[in-house]
GUTI-801657 format. One line per 4 residues: number of its first residue (from 1); their letters; for each residue y, x, z of C-alpha. Coordinates in pm, 1 decimal, m for minus. Layout:
BEGIN
NUM) a) Y X Z  ...
//
This chain:
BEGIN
1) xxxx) 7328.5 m4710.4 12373.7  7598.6 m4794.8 12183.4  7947.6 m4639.0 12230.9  8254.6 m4758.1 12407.3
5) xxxx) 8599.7 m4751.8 12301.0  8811.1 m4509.5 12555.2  9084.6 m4806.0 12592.7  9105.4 m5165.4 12509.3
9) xxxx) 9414.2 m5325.8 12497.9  9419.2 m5643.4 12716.7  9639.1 m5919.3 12704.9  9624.1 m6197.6 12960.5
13) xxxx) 9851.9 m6487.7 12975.8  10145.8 m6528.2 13172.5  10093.2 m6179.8 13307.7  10418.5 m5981.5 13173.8
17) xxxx) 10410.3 m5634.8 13033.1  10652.3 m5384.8 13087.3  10958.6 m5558.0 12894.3  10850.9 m5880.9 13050.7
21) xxxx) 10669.9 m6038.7 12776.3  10348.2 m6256.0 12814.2  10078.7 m6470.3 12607.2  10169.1 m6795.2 12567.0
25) xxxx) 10504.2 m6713.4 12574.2  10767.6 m6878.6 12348.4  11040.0 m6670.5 12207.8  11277.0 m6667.5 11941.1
29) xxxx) 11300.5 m6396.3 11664.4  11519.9 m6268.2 11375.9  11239.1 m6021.9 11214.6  10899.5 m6057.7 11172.6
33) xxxx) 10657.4 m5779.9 11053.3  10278.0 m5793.4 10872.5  10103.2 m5561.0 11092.2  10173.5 m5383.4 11444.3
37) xxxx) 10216.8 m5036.7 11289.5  10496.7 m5151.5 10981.8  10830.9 m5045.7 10988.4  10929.3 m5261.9 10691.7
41) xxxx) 11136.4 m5571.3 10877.0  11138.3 m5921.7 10664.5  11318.8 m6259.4 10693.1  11102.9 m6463.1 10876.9
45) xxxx) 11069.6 m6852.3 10764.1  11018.9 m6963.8 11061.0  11216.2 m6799.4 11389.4  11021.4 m6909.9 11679.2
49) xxxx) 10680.5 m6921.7 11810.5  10420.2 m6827.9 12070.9  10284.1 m6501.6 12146.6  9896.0 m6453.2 12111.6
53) xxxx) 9838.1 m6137.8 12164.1  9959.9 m5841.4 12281.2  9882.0 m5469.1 12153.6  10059.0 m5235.7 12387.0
57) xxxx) 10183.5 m4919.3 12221.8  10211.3 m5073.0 11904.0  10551.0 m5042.1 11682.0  10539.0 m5439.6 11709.1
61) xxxx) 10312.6 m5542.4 11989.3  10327.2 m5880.0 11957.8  10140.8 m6124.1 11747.0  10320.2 m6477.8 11683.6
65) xxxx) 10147.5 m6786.4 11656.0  9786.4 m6594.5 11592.5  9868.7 m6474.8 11219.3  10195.5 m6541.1 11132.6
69) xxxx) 10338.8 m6204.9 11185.3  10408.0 m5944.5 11431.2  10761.7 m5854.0 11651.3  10875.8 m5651.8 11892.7
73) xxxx) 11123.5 m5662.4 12187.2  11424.2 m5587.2 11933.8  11327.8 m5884.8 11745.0  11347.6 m6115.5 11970.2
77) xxxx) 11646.8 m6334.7 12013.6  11543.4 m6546.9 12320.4  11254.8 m6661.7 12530.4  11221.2 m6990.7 12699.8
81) xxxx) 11226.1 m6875.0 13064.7  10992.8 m7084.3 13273.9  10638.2 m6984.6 13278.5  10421.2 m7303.3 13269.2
85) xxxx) 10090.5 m7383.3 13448.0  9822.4 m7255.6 13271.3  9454.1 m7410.8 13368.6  9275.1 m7115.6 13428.7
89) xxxx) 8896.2 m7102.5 13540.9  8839.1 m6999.6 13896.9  8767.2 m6644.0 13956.7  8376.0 m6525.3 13959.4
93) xxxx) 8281.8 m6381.3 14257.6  7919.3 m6338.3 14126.4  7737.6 m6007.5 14081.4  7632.6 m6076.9 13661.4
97) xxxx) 7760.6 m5801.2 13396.4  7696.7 m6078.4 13149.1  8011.6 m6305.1 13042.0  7762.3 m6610.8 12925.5
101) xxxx) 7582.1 m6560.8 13273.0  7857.6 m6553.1 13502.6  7983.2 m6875.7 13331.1  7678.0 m7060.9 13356.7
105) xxxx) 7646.2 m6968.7 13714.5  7987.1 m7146.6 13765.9  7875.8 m7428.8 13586.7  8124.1 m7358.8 13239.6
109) xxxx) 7924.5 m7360.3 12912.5  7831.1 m7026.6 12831.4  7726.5 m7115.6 12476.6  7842.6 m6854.7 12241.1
113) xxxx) 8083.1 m7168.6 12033.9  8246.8 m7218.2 12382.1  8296.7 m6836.6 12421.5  8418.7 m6839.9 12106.6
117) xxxx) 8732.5 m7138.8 12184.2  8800.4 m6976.8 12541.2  8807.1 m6578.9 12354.9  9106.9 m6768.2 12118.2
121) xxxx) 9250.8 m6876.7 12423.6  9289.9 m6594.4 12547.1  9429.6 m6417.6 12287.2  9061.6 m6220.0 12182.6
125) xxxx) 9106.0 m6327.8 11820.4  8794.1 m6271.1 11527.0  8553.3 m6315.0 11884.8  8200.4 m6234.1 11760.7
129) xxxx) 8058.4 m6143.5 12087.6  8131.5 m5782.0 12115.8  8056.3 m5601.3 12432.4  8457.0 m5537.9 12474.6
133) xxxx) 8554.6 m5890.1 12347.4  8268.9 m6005.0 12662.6  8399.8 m5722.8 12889.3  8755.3 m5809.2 12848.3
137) xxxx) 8695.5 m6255.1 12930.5  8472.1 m6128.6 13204.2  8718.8 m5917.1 13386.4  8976.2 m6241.4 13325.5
141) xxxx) 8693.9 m6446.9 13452.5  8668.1 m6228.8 13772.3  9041.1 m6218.4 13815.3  9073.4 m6552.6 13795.2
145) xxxx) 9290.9 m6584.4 13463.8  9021.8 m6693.5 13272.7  9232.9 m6967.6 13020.0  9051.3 m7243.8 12971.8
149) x) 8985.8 m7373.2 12615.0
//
């Protein structure tokens, strides 16, 4: 049996973390940094975008725009303040273990491709069908904050 990281970081959208911050978010920033863990601050090109992931604990937890570079809360200049409706899937209420079987038993396409789309929508980014990338849009499935993609 194959091991199992002790934490995974989970990101869900329009949940906030601590300092208020969410996927799908859209916030404006002054620095922008190439990984979570640098200290080295640069000039960003472009100033505003969307948050696609979020790695709590990290130096510079969140990811803008899914690549372009990574901030943090002192980075950020300004947030647009209304959270919009985000179509979620309902929430599984099923007994499965399995991601592909609990959506097929709600009548979503299980398929690994459309795993694949609703994992990016969800901020799971590089999805290759890892038990914790399945584990983490299962337990968004069963809370009912499944994005749709």
């Amino acid at each position: 049996m194959g091991s199992v990281p002790n934490s995974v970081s989970v990101s869900t959208p329009n949940v906030p973390t601590a300092a208020g911050h969410y996927v799908g978010e859209t916030v404006s920033y002054n620095k922008v940094y190439t990984t979570a863990a640098s200290s080295n601050g640069l000039t960003p090109r472009k100033t505003s975008g969307v948050i696609t992931k979020i790695l709590v604990g990290k130096a510079n937890p969140y990811l803008i725009d899914g690549g372009a570079g990574w901030i943090n809360d002192s980075c950020i200049i300004g947030a647009k303040t209304s959270v919009t409706e985000v179509n979620t899937y309902p929430a599984y209420t099923g007994n499965s273990n399995s991601i592909s079987t609990a959506m097929n038993e709600m009548g979503i396409d299980g398929s690994y491709a459309h795993r694949k789309a609703v994992a990016a929508a969800n901020g799971v980014s590089g999805y290759s069908g890892l038990y914790t990338q399945n584990v983490t849009l299962l337990t968004l499935l069963k809370q009912g904050k499944l994005v749709r993609a």
